[in-house]
VOPAGU-2260 file (C-alpha; in pm, 1 decimal, decimal comma):
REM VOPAGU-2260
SITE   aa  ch    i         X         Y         Z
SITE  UNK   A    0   14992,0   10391,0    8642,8
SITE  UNK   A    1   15004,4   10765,4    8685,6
SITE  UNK   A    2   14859,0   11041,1    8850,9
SITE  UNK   A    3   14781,0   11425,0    8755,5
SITE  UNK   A    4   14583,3   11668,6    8897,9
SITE  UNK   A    5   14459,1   12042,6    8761,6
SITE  UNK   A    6   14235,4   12310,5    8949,6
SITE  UNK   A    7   13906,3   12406,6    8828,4
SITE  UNK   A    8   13619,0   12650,8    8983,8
SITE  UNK   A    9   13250,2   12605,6    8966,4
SITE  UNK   A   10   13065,7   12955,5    9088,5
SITE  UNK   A   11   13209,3   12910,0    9480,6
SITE  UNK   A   12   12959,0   12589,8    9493,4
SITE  UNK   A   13   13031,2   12312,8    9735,6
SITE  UNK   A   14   13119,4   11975,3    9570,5
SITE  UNK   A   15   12856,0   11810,4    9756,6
SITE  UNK   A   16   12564,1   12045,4    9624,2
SITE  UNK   A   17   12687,0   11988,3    9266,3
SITE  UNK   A   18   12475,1   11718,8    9065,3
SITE  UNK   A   19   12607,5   11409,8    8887,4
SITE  UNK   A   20   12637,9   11646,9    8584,4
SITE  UNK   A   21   12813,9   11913,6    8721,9
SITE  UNK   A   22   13116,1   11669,9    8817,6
SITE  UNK   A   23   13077,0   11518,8    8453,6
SITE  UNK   A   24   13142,4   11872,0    8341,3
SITE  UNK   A   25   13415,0   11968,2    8571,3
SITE  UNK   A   26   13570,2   11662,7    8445,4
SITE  UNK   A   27   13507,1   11778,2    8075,6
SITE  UNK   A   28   13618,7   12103,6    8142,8
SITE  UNK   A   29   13973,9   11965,5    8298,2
SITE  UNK   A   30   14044,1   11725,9    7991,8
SITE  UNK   A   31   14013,0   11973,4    7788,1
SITE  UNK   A   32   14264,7   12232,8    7957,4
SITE  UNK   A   33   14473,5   11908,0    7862,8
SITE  UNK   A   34   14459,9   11921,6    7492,8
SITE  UNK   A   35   14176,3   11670,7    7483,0
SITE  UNK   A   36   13805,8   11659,2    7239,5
SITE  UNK   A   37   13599,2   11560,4    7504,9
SITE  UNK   A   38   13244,2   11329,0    7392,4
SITE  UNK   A   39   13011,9   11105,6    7605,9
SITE  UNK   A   40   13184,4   10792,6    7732,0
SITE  UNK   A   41   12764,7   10660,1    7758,8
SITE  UNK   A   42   12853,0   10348,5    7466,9
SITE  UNK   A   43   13207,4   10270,6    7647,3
SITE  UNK   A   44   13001,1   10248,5    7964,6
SITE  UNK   A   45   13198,2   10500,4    8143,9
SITE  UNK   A   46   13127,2   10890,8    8184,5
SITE  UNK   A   47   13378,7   11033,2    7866,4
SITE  UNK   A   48   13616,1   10945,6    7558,5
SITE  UNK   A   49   13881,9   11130,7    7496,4
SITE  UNK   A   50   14060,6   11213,9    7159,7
SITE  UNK   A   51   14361,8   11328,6    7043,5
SITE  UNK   A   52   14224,0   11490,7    6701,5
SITE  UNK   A   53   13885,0   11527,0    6562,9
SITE  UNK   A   54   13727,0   11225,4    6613,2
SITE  UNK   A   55   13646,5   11179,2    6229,6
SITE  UNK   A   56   14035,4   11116,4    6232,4
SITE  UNK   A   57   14109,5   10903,1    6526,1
SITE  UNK   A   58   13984,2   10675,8    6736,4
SITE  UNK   A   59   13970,4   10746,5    7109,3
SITE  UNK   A   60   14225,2   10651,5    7348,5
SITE  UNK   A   61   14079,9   10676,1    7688,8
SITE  UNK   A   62   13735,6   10628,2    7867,3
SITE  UNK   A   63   13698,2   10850,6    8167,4
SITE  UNK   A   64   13521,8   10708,2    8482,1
SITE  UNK   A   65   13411,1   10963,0    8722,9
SITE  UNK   A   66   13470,2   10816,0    9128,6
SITE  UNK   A   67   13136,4   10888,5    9316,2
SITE  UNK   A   68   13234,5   11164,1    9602,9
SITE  UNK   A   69   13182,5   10867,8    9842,4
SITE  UNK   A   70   13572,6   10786,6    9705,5
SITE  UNK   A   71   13452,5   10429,7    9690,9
SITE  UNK   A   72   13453,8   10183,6    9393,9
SITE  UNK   A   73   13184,6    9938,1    9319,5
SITE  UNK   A   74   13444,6    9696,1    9236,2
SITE  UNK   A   75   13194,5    9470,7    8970,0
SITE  UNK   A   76   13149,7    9790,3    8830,2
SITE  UNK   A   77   13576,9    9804,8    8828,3
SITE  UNK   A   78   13618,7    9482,0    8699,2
SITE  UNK   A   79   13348,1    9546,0    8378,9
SITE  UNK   A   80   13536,8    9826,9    8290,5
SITE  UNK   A   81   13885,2    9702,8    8353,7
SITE  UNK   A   82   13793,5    9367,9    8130,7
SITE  UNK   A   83   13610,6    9585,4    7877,7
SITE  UNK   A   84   13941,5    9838,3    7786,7
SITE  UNK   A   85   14166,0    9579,9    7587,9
SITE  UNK   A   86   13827,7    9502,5    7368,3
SITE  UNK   A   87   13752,7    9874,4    7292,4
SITE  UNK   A   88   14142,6    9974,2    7238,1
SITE  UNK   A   89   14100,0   10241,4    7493,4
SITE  UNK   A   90   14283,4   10286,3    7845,0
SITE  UNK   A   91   14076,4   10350,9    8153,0
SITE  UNK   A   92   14157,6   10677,3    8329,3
SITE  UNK   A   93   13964,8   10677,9    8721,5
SITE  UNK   A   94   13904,1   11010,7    8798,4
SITE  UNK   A   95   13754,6   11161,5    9140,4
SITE  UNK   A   96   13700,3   11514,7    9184,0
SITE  UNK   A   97   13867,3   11676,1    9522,2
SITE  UNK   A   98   13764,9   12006,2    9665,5
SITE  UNK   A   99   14040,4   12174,3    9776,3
SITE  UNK   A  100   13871,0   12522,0    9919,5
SITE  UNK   A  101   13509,1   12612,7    9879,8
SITE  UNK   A  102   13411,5   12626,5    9553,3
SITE  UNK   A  103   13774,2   12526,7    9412,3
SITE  UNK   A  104   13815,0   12196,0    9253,6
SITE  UNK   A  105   14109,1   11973,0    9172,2
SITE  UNK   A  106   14043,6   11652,1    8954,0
SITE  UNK   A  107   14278,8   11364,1    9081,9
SITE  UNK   A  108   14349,1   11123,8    8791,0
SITE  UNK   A  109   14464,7   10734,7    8724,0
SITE  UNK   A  110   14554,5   10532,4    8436,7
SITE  UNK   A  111   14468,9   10180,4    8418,2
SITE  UNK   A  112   14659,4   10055,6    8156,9
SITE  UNK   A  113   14535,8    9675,2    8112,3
SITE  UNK   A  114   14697,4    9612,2    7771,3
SITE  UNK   A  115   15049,5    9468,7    8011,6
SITE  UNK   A  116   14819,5    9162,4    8166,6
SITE  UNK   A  117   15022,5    8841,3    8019,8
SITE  UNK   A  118   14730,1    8719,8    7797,2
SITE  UNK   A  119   14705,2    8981,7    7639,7
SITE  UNK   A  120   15070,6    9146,9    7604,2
SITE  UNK   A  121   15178,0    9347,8    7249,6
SITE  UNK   A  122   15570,3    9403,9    7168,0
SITE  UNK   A  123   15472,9    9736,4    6971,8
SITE  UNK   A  124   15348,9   10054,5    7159,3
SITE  UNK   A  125   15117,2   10334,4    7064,8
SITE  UNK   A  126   15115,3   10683,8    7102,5
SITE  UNK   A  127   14822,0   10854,9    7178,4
SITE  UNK   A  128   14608,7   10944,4    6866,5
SITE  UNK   A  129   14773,7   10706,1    6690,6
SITE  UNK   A  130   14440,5   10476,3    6610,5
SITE  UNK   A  131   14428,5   10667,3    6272,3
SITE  UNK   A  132   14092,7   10544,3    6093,3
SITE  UNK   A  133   14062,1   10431,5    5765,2
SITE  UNK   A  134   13939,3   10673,2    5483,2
SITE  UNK   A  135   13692,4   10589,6    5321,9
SITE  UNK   A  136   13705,8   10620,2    4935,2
C-alpha cells in the first residue's frame, strides 16, 4: 500500500459547501498534476480511470474511488470494488479529500493492490502503462 498527498485550491470554498462534483474534480485536477489522462471511472464503478498514455494506446491502470467527507467506507461497497480490480486489470486507489485551511485542499491517497491475494498471485510484474492494446490492422 502507499500513500501521497498534493495541495489543490478551489476559489477559498469550504469542502463541505462543495458538491459531489466539485470533489470529483479536485480529484481530477490532482491526478493530473501527477502525469495522469484522467476519464470517468462510471463503467469501473468507481469515480475515475487513470492512464498512463492516450487511452487509444493503453489500457488503464487504476480506478479512483472518491471517500465521502464523512471519512467512512460502506464496506459492501469496499468489498465490490476490491473483488472487481483483479477482473478489470486495474488497481484501486481510495482517495479522500482533506482541507487543510479554508479553501485549500490536500487529496490523501491509497493503493489497494489486490493482484498479491494467494488465488490469484502472478510471478511477472507490470509497470504502469504497460497494458499496451492491440492494433488493429
Amino acid at each position: 500500500m502507499a500513500t501521497a498527498s498534493a495541495m489543490s485550491s478551489s476559489s477559498s470554498r469550504r469542502l463541505d459547501s462543495l458538491s459531489w462534483e466539485e470533489r470529483v474534480q479536485i480529484l481530477r485536477e490532482h491526478f493530473q498534476l501527477k502525469g495522469y489522462r484522467v476519464h470517468s471511472g462510471l463503467q469501473f464503478g468507481c469515480e475515475l480511470v487513470l492512464y498512463a498514455d492516450e487511452p487509444g494506446k493503453v489500457h488503464s491502470d487504476f480506478c479512483v474511488h472518491l471517500v465521502g467527507s464523512d471519512e467512512r467506507l460502506d464496506w459492501r461497497a469496499m468489498q465490490t470494488l476490491v473483488r472487481s480490480m483483479p477482473d478489470l486489470h486495474k488497481t484501486l486507489i481510495l482517495a479522500y479529500i482533506d482541507e487543510t485551511k479554508p479553501g485549500q485542499f490536500q487529496v490523501e491517497e491509497i493503493a489497494m493492490a489486490t493482484e498479491h491475494a494467494p488465488f490469484r498471485h502472478r510471478k511477472v510484474m507490470k509497470e504502469v502503462g504497460a497494458q499496451v492494446k492491440r492494433q488493429k490492422t
